[in-house]
PLY file of the C-alpha trace (Angstrom):
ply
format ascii 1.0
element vertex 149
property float x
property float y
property float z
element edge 148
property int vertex1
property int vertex2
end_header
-16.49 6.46 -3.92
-12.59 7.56 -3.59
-9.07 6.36 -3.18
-6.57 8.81 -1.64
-3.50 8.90 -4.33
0.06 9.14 -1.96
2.81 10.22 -3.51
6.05 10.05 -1.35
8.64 12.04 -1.75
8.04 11.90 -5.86
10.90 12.51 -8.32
9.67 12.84 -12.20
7.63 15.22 -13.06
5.79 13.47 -15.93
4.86 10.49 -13.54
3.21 13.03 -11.40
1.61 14.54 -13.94
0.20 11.57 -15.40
-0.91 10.03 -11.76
-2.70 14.11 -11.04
-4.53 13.23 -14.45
-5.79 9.57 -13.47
-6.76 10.73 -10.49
-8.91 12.87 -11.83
-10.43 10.76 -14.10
-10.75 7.76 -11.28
-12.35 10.39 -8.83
-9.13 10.19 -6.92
-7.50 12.99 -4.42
-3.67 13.17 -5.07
-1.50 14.10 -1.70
1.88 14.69 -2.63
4.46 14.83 0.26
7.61 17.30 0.22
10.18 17.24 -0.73
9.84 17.04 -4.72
12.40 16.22 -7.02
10.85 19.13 -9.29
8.50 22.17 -8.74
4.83 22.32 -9.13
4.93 24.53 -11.83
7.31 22.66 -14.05
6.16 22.49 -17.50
6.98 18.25 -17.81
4.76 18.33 -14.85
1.65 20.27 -16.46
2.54 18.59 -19.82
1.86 15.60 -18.38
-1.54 16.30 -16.18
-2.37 18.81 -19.64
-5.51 21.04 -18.32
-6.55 18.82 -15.87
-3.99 20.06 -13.25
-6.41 23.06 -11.63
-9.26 20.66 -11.28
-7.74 17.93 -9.42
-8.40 17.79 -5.57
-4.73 18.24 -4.75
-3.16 18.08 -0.92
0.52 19.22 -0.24
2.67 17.80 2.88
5.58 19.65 4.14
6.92 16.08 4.91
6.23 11.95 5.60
5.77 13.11 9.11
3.23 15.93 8.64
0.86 13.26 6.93
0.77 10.63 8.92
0.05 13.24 11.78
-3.02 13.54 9.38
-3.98 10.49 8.21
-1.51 7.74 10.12
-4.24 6.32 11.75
-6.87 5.86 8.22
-6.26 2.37 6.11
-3.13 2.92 4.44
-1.99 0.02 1.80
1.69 0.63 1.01
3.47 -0.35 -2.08
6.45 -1.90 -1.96
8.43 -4.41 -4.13
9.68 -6.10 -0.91
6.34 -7.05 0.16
4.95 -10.43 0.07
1.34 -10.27 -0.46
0.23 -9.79 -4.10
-2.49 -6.53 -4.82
-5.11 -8.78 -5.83
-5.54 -9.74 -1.92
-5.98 -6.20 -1.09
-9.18 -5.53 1.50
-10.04 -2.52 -0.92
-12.45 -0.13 0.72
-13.57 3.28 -0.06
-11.66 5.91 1.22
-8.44 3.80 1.45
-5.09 5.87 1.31
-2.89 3.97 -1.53
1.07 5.04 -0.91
3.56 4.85 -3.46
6.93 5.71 -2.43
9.76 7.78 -4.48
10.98 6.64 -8.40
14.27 5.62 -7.18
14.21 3.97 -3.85
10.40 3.27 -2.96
9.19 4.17 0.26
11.44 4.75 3.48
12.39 1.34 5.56
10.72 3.43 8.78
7.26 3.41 7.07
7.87 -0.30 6.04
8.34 -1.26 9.33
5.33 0.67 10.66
2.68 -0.29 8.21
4.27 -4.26 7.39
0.91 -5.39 7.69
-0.46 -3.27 5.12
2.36 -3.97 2.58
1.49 -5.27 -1.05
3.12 -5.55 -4.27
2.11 -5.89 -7.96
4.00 -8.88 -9.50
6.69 -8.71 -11.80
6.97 -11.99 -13.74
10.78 -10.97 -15.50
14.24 -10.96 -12.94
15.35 -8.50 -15.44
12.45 -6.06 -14.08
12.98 -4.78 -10.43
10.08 -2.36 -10.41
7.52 -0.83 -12.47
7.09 2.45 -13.68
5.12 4.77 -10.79
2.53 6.02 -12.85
1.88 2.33 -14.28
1.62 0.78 -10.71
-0.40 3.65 -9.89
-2.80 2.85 -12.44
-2.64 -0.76 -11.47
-3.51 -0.28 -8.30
-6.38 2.37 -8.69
-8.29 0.61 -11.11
-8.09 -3.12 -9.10
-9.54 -0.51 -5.98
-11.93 0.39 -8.26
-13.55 -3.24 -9.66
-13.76 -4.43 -5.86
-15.70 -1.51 -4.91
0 1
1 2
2 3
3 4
4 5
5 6
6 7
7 8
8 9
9 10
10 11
11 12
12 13
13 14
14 15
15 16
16 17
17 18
18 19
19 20
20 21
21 22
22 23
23 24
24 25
25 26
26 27
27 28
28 29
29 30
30 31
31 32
32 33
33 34
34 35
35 36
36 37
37 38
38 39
39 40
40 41
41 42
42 43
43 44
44 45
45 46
46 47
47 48
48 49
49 50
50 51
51 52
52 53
53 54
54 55
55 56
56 57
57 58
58 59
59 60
60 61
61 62
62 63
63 64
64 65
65 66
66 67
67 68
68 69
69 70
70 71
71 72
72 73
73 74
74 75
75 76
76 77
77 78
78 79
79 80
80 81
81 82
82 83
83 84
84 85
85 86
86 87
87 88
88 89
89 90
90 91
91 92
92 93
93 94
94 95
95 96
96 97
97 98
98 99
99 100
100 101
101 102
102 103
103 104
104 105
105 106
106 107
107 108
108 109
109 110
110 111
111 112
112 113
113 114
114 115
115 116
116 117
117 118
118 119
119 120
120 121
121 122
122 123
123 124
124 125
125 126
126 127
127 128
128 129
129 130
130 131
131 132
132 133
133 134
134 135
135 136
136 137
137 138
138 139
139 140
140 141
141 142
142 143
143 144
144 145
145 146
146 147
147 148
């Protein structure tokens, strides 16, 4: 059993790192889609993932566009705070592709729009917090995949 890890577009290398590390240790594969707000061998980036890094099963996009060409038409479940179903009412399912969108502005309104139907949110229960950290929601979400399957 596996969840696909999406990163889109990601900006801090230490949430990378620490999502490349959890998805090792929840059996995950991590695609990460260009461009990056840092470069693979950045030192936050490996300090993060520590030696875990060469073991993960890592994919690499050239762009949003080169992976749905991929994987557009596999179950996708976006992330965004702007949707309106919770992630508890997610239809986990092995396999799934779970896609988390860039630190500072989430994923683009284009992907949104294509996938509304597969948009879900974790709940924030402050006004004074508008998202949550990536590698926290990552986690979240992962392990909630994880106890339906």
């Amino acid at each position: 059993m596996s969840f696909n890890i999406v990163l889109v577009e990601p900006e801090i290398p230490n949430n990378t790192g620490n999502i490349g590390r959890l998805a090792l240790a929840s059996g995950a594969k991590l695609h990460l889609i260009k461009p990056f707000g840092f470069e693979l061998d950045d030192k936050r980036l490996k300090r993060a993932g520590l030696d875990y890094w060469p073991h993960l099963d890592l994919h690499l996009y050239d762009s949003l566009d080169d992976f749905l060409e991929q994987h557009g038409d596999k179950s996708l479940i976006l992330f965004s705070s702007h949707a309106s179903k919770n992630h508890w009412s997610i239809p986990f399912e092995d396999e799934q592709f779970l896609v988390f969108g860039k630190e500072s502005v989430g994923l683009p309104p284009s992907l949104l729009s294509r996938y509304e139907d597969h948009l879900y949110k974790i709940p924030l229960y402050s006004e004074h917090v508008r998202s949550l950290n990536l590698a926290n929601a990552v986690g979240i979400a992962v392990y909630e995949g994880l106890k339906h399957i």
